[in-house]
N, C-alpha and C positions, 0 to 999 in steps of 0.2 A: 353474699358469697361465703364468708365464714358460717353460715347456718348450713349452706350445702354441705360446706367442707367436713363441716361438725357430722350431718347427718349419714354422709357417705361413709365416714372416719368408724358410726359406730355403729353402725350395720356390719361394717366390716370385723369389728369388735368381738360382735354378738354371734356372729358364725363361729369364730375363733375358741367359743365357747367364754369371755372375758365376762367379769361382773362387777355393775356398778353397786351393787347395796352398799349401805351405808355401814361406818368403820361400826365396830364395837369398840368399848372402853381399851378390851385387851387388843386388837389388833392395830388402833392406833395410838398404843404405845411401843409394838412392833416398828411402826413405820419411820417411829421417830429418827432424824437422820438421814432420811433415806428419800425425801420430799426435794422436787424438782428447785432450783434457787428462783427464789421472787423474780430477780432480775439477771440480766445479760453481763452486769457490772462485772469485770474481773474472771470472769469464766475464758477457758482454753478456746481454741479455733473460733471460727467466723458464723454465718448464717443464723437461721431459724433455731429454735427451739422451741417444741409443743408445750402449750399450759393449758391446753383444753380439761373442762373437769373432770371427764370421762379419762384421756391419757394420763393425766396428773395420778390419780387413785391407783390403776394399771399399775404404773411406773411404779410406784410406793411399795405395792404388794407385793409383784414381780420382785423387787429389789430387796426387799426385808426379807422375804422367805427365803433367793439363795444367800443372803449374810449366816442363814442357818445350816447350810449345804456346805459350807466351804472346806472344811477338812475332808469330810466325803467325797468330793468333784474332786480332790487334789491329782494333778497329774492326769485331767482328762483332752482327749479335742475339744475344743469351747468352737461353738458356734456363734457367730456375734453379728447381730443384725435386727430385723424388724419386725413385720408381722406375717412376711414371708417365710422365716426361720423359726418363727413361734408355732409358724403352723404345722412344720414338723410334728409339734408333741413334744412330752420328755423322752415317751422312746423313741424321738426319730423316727416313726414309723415303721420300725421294728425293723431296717434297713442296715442297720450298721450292728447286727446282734455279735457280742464276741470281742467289742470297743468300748473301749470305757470312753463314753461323750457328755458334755452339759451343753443344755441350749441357754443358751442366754438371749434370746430374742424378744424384745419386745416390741408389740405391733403399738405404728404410729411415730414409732422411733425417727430422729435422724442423724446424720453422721454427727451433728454435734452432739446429740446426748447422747451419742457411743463413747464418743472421747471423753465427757466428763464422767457417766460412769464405766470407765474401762478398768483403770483399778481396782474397784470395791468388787465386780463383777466378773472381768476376768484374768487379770492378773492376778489377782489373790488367791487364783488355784496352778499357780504355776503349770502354767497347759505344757500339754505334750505336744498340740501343734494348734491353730487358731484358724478357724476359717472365716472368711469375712464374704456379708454382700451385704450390699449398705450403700443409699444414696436415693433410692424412689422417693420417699418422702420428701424429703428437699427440694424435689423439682414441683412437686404438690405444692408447697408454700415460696413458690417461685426464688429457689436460690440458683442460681448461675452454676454451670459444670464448672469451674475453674473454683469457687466456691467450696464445692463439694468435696475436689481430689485435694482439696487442700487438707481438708479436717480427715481424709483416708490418709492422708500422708504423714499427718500427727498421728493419728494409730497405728498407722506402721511403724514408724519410727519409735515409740513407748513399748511395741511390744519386743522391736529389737534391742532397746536397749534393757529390755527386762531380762533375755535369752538373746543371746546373738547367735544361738545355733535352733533355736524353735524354729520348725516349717512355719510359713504361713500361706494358707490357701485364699486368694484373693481370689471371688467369682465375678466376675463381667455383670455388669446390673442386668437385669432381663428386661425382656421389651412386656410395653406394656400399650397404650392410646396416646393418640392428643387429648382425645378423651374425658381421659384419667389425668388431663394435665402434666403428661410426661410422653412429649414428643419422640419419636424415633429418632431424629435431630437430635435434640439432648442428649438422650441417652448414649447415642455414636458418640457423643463428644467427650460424655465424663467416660465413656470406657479408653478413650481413647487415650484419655488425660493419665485414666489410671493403668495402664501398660508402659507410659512414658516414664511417668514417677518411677517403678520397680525395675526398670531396664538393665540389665546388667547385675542385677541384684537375687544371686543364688539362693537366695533367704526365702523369697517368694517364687512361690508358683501363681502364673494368671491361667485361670481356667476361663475358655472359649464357651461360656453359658449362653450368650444372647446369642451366638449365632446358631446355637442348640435348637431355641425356642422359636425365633423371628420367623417370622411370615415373608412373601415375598415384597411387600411394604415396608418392614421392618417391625412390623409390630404384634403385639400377643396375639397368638391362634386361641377364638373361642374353643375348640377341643383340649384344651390343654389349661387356659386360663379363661373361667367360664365369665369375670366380671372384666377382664380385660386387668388385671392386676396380682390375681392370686392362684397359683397353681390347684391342681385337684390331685387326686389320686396319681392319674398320670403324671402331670407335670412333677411333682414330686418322684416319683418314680426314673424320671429321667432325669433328673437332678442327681439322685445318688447315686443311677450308674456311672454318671461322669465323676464322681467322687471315689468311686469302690477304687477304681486301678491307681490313684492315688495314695489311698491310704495300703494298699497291699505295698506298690513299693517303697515307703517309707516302716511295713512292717508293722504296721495295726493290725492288719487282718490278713486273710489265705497266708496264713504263716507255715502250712506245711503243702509238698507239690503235692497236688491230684495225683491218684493213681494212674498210670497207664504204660504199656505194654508193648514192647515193641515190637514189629512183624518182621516176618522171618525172612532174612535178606538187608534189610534194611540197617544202618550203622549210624548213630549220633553224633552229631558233628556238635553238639551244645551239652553238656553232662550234668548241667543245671545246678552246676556248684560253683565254679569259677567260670573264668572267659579263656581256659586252654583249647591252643588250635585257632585261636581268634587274635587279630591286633590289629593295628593300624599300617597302611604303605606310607610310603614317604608321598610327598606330594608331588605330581610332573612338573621337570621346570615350565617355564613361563617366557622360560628366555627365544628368542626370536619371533613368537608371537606378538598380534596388536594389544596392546591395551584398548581396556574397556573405557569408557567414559564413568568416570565416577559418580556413584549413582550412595544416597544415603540409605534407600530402600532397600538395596541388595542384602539378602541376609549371609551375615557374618560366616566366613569359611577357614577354620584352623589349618596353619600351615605346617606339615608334618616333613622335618627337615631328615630323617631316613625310617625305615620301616622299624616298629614296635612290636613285640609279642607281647602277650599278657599272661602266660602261662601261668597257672597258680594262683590269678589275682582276681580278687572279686569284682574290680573297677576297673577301669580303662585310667590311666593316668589322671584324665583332667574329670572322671565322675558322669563323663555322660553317655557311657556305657555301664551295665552293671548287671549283676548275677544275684537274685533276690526268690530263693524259694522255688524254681523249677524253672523263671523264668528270664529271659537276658532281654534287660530292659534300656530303651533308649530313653532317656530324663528330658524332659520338658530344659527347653535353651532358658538361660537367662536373657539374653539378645533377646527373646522373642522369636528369632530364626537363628538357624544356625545350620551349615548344613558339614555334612561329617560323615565318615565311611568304616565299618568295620569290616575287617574279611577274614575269612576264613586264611591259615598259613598252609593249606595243601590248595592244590588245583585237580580237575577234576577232567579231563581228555575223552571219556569214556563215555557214552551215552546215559543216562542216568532218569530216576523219579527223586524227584526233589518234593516233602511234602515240613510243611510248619504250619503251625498256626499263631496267631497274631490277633491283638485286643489296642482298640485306639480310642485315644480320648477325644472329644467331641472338635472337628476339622484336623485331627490330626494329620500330618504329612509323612511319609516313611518312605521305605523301596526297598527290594529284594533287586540285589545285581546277581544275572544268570552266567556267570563268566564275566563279562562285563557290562552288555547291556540292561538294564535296570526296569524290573514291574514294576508299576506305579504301587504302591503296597497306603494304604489312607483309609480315614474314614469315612469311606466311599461316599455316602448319600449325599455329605453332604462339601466334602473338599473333592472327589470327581477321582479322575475320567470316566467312574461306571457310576454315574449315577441312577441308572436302572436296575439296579439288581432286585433279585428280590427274595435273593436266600440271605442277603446279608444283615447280621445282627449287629447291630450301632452298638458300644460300650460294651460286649460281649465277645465270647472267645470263635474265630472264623479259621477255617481251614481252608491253605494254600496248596495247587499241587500244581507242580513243574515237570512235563516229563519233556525230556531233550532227547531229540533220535536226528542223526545227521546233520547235524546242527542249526537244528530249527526246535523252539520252545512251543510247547503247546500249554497254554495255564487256565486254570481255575479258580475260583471260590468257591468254598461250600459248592460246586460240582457247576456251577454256569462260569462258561469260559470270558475269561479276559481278553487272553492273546491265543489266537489259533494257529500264527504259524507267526512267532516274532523268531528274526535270525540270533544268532550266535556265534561265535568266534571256536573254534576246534576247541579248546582247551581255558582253563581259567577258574578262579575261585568262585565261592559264593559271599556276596555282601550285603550287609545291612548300612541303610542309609536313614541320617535323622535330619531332621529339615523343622517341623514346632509341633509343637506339643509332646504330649507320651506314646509311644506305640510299646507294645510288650509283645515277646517271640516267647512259641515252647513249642517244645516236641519236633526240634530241626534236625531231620533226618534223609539219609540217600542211600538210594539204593541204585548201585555200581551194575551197569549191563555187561558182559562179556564182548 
């Protein structure tokens, strides 16, 4: 079994472009240091740890060469992971150009030799924000998901206490085989593990990757992971879109809005600087209704005890609204769900074209309220109700248009209709709605019929 593991481990290796030759005088005086510990003795978190000869060497070189990068990497996104994140490249694939990033991936890796090298590797460049996927390996040398979210949960908590205001982007493991020794089973398990651990925890964002990838099994699509374990062009590819809308609202990248041009008639109800004209209602009482039967699943719903403006202000009070660069961005929940209402402070009586567009990150949930009743606004393919579309672009920017005539909605995407004749109330605002993950609005505009 270990020969297989060996053998699969360095094929894997050797695609990756890795090299085993043998040290020279000077490069294994480089490595001095930087050598995996003999034993488990005394070492941080739980599970496995690779000593294969082939990993062993990796590990050494990988880790002695950035000891020489470290002032350079200062203040970059660190990437921290395995041979999944190695195989980015140093450029990333040329994906994130305009970002100062370090990869720190090394393939074969697992959550425990993250944790033991996390300091020398990525603490020591005081990151601008840290992304993590990390845990395949481990289920390879059969560690338990409870295991796993353990030794994520010592990384988390060392890079918080290194920054307690560092983003940290935690990706969902991707699905991979039984295979490959890493069931669909498992993998539900530690993701699940690892959403519980960060819950309520503003610090981290969980990005929704495996539901990105999985098959309707659960497991890696050959088109996208050709060995059942490692993305290709594509797969990578869809990895970073899930990441771009991330890093622009946090202000890495599209740091200045796109050009574009309003038509004639038409009046901005979002000005792409603050959230004027927009805020929160108060919440309807509750009083002489049933209660609900308490349910732990329900996702969390802020009780807004009379209506809020936001005039002037970049943020909505509590951060999960915000005005970033052209665009007004609803924040991924710490809950995990949350659901929340922004509106507009005018109402709108008059027949009208309502057009925006709008970018979601991988299942995201959102909604556009037409006065009051609500489009389902998501990232269609794969959170629904239109999962047939087929102008719509996943992790990319989609244009929405509402035109209301006698109080009947008629709407689109990218120009195939949603709703063809949904009712309407005479009169009423327009709202945005957040429920998980990130959705981002631009270019929300109306134009007023006589």
């Amino acid at each position: 079994m270990k020969s297989k593991l060996l053998l699969t481990s360095l094929v894997a290796l050797l695609i990756l472009g890795a090299t085993t030759a043998p040290l020279s005088a000077q490069q294994a005086n480089d490595v001095a240091g930087f050598e995996i510990p003999a034993t488990d003795k005394g070492l941080p978190g739980a599970g496995p740890i690779r000593r294969y000869g082939w990993f062993k060497k990796l590990w050494e070189r990988k880790r002695s060469g950035w000891a020489k990068q470290v002032q350079r990497d200062q203040n970059a996104v660190v990437f921290l992971g395995d041979s999944i994140t190695q195989g980015w490249g140093d450029a990333m694939g040329g994906h994130f150009i305009g970002m100062k990033f370090a990869n720190r991936g090394i393939s074969g890796d697992t959550t425990r030799g993250m944790l033991i090298r996390l300091k020398e590797d990525v603490l020591a460049l005081n990151p601008r924000a840290v992304v993590m996927l990390m845990g395949t390996n481990d289920l390879e040398e059969k560690a338990e998901p409870e295991t796993i979210a353990v030794n994520a949960k010592l990384i988390i908590a060392a890079l918080k206490k290194h920054n307690a205001k560092m983003p940290i982007i935690l990706c969902k493991v991707f699905p991979s085989s039984a295979r490959k020794s890493r069931s669909a089973e498992k993998i539900r398990k530690i993701n699940e593990l690892y959403a519980a651990a960060v819950k309520g925890d503003s610090q981290v964002i969980v990005m929704e990757t495996w539901v990105l990838f999985a098959d309707e099994q659960g497991d890696a699509k050959k088109a996208e992971f050709p060995d059942l374990l490692h993305p290709n062009k594509t797969g990578y590819a869809k990895w970073a879109a899930t990441l771009r809308p991330i890093f622009a609202t946090l202000g890495y990248l599209e740091t200045k809005p796109a050009e574009f041009k309003l038509e004639p008639g038409f009046v901005s109800l979002f000005n792409g600087k603050d959230l004027t004209g927009w805020g929160f209602r108060a919440t309807p009482s509750s009083k002489g209704k049933k209660k609900r039967n308490p349910n732990s699943n329900r996702p969390a719903r802020r009780i807004i005890e009379k209506d809020i403006a936001f005039d002037g202000k970049t943020s909505s009070d509590d951060g999960r609204y915000v005005a970033v660069n052209g665009r007004l961005v609803v924040t991924t929940p710490a809950e995990g769900r949350r659901i929340q209402q922004l509106w507009t402070t005018r109402e709108f009586p008059k027949d009208f074209v309502l057009k925006l567009e709008f970018r979601a990150t991988p299942y995201a949930d959102s909604g556009v309220f037409i006065r009051r009743p609500q489009l389902q606004c998501r990232d269609y393919l794969l959170a629904g109700p239109y999962t047939d579309l087929k102008n719509y672009k996943p992790q990319d920017w989609n244009e929405l248009v509402v035109t209301v005539k006698d109080e009947v909605a008629h709407c689109t995407c990218n120009g195939e209709v949603l709703e063809a004749s949904l009712p309407v109330p005479a009169t009423g605002g327009i709202g945005l709605e957040g429920d998980r993950g990130q959705v981002e609005y631009r270019r929300i505009r109306i134009k007023e019929r006589p």
